[in-house]
C-alpha positions in Angstrom: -5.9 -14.3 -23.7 -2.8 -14.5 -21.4 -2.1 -18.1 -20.7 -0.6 -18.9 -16.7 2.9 -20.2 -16.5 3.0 -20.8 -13.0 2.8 -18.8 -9.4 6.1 -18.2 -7.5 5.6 -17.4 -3.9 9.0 -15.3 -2.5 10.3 -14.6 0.9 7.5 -16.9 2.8 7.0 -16.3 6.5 4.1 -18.1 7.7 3.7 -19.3 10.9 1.3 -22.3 11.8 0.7 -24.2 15.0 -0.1 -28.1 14.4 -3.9 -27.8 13.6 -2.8 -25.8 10.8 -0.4 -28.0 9.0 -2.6 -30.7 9.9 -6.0 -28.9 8.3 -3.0 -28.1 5.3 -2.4 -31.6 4.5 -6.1 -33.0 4.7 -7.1 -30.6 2.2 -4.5 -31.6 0.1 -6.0 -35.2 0.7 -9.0 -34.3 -0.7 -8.1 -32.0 -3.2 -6.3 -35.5 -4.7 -2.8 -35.2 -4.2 -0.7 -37.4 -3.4 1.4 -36.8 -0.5 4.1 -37.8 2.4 5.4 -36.3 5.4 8.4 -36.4 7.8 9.1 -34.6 11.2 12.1 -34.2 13.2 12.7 -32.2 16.1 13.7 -29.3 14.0 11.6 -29.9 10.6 8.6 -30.7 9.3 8.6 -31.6 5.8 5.5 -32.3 3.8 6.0 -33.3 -0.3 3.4 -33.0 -2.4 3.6 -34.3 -5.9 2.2 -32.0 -8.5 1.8 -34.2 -11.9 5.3 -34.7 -12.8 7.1 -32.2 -10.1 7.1 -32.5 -6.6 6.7 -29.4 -4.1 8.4 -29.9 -0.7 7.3 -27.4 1.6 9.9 -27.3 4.6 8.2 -26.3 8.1 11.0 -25.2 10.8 10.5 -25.7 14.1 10.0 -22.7 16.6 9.1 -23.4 19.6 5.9 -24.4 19.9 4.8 -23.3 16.5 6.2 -23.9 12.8 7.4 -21.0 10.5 7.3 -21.9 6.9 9.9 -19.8 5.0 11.7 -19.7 1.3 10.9 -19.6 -2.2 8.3 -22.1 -4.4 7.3 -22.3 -7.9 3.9 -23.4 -8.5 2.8 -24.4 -12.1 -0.3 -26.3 -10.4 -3.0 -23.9 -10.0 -5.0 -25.4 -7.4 -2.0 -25.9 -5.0 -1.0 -22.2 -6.0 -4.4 -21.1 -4.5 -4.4 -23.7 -1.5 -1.3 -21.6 -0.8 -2.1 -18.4 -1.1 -5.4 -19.6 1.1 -2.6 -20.5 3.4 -0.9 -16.8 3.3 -4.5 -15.0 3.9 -5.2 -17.5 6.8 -1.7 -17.4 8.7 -1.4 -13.6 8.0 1.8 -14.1 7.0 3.7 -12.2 4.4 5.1 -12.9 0.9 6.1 -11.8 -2.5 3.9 -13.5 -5.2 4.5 -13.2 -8.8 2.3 -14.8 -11.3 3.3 -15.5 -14.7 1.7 -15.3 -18.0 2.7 -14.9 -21.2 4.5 -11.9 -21.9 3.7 -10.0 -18.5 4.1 -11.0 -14.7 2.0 -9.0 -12.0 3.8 -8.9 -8.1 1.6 -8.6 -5.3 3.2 -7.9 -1.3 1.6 -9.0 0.9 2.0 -8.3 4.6 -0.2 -10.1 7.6 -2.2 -11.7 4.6 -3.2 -8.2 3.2 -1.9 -6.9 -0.1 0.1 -3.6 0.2 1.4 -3.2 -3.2 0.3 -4.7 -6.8 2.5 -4.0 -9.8 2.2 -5.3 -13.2 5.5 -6.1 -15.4 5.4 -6.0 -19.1 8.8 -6.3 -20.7 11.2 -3.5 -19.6 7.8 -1.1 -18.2 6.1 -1.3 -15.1 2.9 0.2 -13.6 1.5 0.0 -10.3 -1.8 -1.0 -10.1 -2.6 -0.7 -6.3 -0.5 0.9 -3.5 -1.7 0.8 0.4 -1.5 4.1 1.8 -0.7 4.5 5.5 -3.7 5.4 7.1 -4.0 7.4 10.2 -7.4 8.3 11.7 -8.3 11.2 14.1 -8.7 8.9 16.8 -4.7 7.3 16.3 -4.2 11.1 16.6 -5.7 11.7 20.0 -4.4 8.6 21.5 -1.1 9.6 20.9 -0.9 13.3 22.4 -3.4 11.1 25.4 -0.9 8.5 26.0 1.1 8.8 29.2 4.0 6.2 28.2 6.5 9.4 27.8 5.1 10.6 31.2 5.6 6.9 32.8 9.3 6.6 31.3 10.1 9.8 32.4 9.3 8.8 36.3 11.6 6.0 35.6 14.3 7.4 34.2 14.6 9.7 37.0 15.1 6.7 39.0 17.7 5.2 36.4 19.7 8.3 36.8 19.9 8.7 40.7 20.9 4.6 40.7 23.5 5.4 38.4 24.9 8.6 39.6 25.4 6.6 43.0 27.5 4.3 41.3 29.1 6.5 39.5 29.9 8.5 43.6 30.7 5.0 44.9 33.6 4.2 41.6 35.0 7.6 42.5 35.3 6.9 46.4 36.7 3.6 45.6 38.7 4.2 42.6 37.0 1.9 40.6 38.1 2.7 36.8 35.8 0.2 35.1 32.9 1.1 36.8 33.5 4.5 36.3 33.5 3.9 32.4 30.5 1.5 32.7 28.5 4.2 34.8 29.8 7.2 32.5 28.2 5.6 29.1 25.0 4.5 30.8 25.0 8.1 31.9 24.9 9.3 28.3 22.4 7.1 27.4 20.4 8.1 29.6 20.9 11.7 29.2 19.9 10.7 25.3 16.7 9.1 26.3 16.0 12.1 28.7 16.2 14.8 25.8 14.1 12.8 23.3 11.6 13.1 25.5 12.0 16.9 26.1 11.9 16.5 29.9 
C-alpha cells in the first residue's frame, strides 16, 4: 500500500468574502489547530501550525472580497482536505498533486470541478479522467436564436455614420490627427462589420 507524502495545492485562486475566512478559521478551531491571524488593509494572513511546520495562507485584498493565491505543501491530511473543502466551496481553481510513494496523481480543477486527472509513475503517465466539452442541442439553438449579432449590427451602423462625420469634419478643417484617429477606428469597424457578415 502507497503511503501519502503530503498534498501540494498549485496556482490557487480562491476568492472568499469575510464569512468565509471567518467559517475557515473556526473550523480550524475545532478541528484543534492552533492558530493566529493578522489583517492589513491589503492582507490577511492566517498561520496555522501543523505539528512541527507552520502553513501561512496569505488572503489579498480585492475590493470587497479576498483572493487567496500561490503554492502550499500540505503533509497534514486533515488541513489538506479542509482545503480542498475550501476549493469545492469557493469554486475556485487549482493544480493539486498528491504524493505517495513512487507515484503522484494531478487533478485541475476549475470552478471547484475536476477537468483533468492524471496519474505519474516515474517517467510514464496516464490519464485517468478528462472533461469533455459538452454542448447540448439546446446551447445549439440558442445560439443560431440569439439576436446579439443582429443588435451589434444596428449599432455599428451608428458607430460608422458618427465616425465618417468626423472623418468629413478633419477633412474640412484640415485636422491631420483626427483624420488618422477616425481612419483606424474606421478599419476597426469595417473588421467588426465583416465578422459579422453584414
Amino acid at each position: 500500500m502507497n503511503k501519502s507524502c503530503g498534498v501540494e495545492f498549485c496556482n490557487l485562486e480562491l476568492r472568499f468574502d469575510r464569512r468565509q475566512i471567518q467559517n475557515l478559521i473556526r473550523d480550524l478551531i475545532q478541528e484543534g489547530y492552533s492558530l493566529y491571524w493578522s489583517e492589513t488593509d491589503e492582507h490577511f494572513l492566517a498561520s496555522i501550525r501543523s505539528g512541527r511546520k507552520l502553513v501561512k495562507l496569505r488572503f489579498h485584498r480585492v475590493h470587497n472580497c479576498y483572493k487567496l493565491v500561490g503554492n502550499y505543501l500540505i503533509k497534514d491530511e486533515k488541513l489538506s482536505e479542509l482545503i480542498e473543502k475550501l476549493i469545492n466551496d469557493s469554486r475556485g481553481h487549482a493544480v493539486v498533486k498528491r504524493f505517495k510513494d513512487r507515484q503522484i496523481v494531478i487533478e485541475n480543477i476549475m470552478f471547484g470541478e475536476i477537468i483533468r486527472l492524471v496519474e505519474v509513475s516515474g517517467m510514464e503517465h496516464r490519464i485517468i479522467y478528462q472533461k469533455k466539452p459538452y454542448v447540448t442541442v439546446e446551447d445549439v439553438i440558442q445560439a443560431f436564436q440569439s439576436k446579439r449579432a443582429e443588435e451589434r449590427a444596428a449599432v455599428l451602423r451608428y458607430e460608422l455614420d458618427y465616425e465618417l462625420s468626423l472623418l468629413h469634419e478633419a477633412i474640412v478643417t484640415e485636422n491631420e490627427q483626427q483624420k488618422e484617429l477616425s481612419r483606424t477606428k474606421l478599419e476597426q469597424l469595417r473588421v467588426e462589420m465583416l465578422q459579422l457578415e453584414l
